[in-house]
C-alpha positions as CSV (number, residue, x, y, z in Angstrom):
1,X,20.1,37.1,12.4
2,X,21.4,38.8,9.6
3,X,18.8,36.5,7.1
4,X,15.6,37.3,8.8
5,X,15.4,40.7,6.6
6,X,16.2,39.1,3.3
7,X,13.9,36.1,4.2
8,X,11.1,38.5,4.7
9,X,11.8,40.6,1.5
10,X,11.9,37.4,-0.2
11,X,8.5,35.8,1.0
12,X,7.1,39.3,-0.2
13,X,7.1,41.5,3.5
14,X,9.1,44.8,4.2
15,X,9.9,46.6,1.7
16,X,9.8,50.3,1.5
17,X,6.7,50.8,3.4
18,X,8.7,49.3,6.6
19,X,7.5,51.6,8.8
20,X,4.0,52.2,8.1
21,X,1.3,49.9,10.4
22,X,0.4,48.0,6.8
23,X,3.4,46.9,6.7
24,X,3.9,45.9,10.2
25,X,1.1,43.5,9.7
26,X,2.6,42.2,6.3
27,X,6.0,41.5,7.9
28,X,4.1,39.8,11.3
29,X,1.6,37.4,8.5
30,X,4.7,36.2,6.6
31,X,6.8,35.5,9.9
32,X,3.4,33.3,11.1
33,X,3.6,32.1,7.5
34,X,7.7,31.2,7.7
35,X,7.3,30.0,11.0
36,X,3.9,27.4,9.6
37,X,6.3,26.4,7.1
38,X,9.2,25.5,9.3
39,X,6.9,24.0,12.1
40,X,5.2,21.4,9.2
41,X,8.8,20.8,7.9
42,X,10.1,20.2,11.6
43,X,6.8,18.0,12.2
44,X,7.6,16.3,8.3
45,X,11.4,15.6,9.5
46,X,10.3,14.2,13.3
47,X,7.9,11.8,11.4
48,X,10.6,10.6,8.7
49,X,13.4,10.3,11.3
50,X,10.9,8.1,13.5
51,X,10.1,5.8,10.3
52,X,14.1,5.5,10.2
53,X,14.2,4.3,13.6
54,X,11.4,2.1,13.7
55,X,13.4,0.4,10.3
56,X,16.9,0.2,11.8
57,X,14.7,-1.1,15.4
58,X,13.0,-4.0,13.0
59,X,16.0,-5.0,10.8
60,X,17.9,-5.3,14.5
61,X,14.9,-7.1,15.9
62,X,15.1,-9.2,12.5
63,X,18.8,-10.3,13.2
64,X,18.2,-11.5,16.9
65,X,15.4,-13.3,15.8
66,X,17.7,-15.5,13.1
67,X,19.9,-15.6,15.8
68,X,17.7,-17.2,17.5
69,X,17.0,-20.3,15.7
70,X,21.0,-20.6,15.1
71,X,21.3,-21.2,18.8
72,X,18.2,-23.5,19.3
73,X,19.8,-25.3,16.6
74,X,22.5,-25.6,18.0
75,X,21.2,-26.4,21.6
76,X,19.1,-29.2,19.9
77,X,22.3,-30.7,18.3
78,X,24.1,-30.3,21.6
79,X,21.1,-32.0,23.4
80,X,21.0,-35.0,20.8
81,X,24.8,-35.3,20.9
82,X,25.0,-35.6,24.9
83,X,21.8,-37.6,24.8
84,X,23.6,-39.9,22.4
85,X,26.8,-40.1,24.5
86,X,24.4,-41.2,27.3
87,X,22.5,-43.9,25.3
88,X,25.9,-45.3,24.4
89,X,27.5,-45.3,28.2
90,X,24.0,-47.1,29.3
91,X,24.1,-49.9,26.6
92,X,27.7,-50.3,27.6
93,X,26.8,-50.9,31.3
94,X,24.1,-53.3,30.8
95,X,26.0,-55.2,28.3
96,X,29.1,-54.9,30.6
97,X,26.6,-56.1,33.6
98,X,25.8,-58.9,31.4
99,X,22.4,-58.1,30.0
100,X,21.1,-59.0,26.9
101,X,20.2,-55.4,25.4
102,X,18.5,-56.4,22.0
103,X,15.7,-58.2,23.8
104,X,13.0,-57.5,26.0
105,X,12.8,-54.8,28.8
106,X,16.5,-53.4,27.8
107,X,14.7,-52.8,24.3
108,X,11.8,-51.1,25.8
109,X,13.7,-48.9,28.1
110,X,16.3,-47.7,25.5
111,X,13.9,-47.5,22.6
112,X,11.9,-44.8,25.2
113,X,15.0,-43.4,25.5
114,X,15.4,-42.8,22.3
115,X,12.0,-41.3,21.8
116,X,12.2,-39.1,24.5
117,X,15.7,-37.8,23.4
118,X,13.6,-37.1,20.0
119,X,11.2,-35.5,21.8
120,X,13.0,-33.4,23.8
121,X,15.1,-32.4,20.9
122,X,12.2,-31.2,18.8
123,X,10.7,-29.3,21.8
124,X,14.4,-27.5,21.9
125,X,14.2,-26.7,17.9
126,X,10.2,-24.8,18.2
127,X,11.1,-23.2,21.3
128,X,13.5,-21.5,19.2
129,X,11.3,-21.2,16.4
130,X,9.0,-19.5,18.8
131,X,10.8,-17.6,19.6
132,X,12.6,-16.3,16.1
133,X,8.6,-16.1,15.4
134,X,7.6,-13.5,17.9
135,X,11.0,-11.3,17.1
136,X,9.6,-11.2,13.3
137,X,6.0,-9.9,14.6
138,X,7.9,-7.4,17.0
139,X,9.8,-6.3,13.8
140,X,6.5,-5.8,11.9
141,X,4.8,-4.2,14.2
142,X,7.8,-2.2,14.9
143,X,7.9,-1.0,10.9
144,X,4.2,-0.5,11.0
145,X,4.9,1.9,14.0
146,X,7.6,3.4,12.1
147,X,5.4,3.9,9.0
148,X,2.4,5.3,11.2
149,X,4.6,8.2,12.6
150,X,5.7,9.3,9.2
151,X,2.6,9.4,8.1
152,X,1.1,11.4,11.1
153,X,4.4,13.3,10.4
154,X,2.8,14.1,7.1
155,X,-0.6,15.2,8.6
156,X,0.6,17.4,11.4
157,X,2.5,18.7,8.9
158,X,-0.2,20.0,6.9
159,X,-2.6,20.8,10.1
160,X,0.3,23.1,10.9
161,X,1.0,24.7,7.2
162,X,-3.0,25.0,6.9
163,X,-3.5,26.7,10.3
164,X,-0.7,28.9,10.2
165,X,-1.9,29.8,6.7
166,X,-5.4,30.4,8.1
167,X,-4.4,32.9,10.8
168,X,-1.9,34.7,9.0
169,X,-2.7,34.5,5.4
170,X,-4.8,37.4,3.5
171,X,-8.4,37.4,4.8
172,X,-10.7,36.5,2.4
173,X,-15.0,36.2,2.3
174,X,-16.7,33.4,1.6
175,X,-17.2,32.6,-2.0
176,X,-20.8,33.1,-1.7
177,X,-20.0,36.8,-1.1
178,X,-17.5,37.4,-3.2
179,X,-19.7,36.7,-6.3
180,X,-22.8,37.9,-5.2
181,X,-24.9,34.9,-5.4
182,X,-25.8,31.3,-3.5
183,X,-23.8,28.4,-4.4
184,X,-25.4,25.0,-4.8
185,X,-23.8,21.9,-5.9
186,X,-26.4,19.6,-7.7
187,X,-26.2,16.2,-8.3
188,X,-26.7,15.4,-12.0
């Protein structure tokens, strides 16, 4: 508590007019001024620290996403190897059973085997993709979010400097009556 004196002498109140009511008033305008200041740079800091947040937030969101195709890669080369393993065990039991594979309906039925093995393996791989996809919007977003706060950071900031300013800062006129005369701005 000790600083609160030599932060007031500093910023220009006190002095050795302490007790006198003009000086009262100086020393409660700079406390409204000190405490505008560190309300914008608290305001400032909370937006900054939310940016961070929403970065580390999107840079995690990032990773599951790559995770995510790693595993529906390797679903859809798990899928195509058991799918294979089954092709194999059902060309061995028709041939066993004495059926001639390479002709006719055998052909057909494993050739649509085949393509449906393809099929579902594909289906696997975009599912994944998908999904790795909508992670990679949730990060942008997320950043976006992250870049929004700072910047209203930045505004409330200011509101707060420029209103703590207004109410505790020296009271001025307008410009108009200062100088004595209308203003006009003309367009050349």
């Amino acid at each position: 508590m000790s600083f609160i004196p030599a932060l007031i002498s500093a910023i220009g109140g006190g002095g050795a007019a302490a007790g006198t009511a003009a000086a009262a008033g100086g020393t409660l305008a700079t406390l409204g001024n000190v405490a505008a200041v560190v309300g914008a740079v608290g305001s400032i800091a909370q937006g900054q620290a939310a940016n961070q947040q929403a970065k580390f937030q999107a840079s995690v969101t990032e990773q599951q996403a790559a995770r995510e195709r790693v595993i529906s890669a390797q679903e859809e080369e798990d899928f195509r190897r058991t799918q294979s393993a089954t092709l194999g065990e059902r060309r061995a039991a028709a041939g066993a059973s004495g059926v001639e594979i390479g002709t006719g309906s055998p052909l057909a039925a494993f050739g649509d085997f085949a393509a449906e093995t393809e099929l579902q393996a594909r289906r696997i791989r975009e599912g994944g993709g998908i999904r790795a996809k909508r992670l990679n919007q949730q990060a942008e977003l997320t950043r976006r979010a992250g870049r929004s706060a700072a910047t209203r950071g930045l505004f409330r900031g200011g509101a707060l400097l420029l209103t703590g300013f207004s109410k505790f800062g020296p009271k001025t006129q307008p410009l108009n009556k200062a100088v004595g005369t209308d203003l006009f701005i003309s367009n050349p």
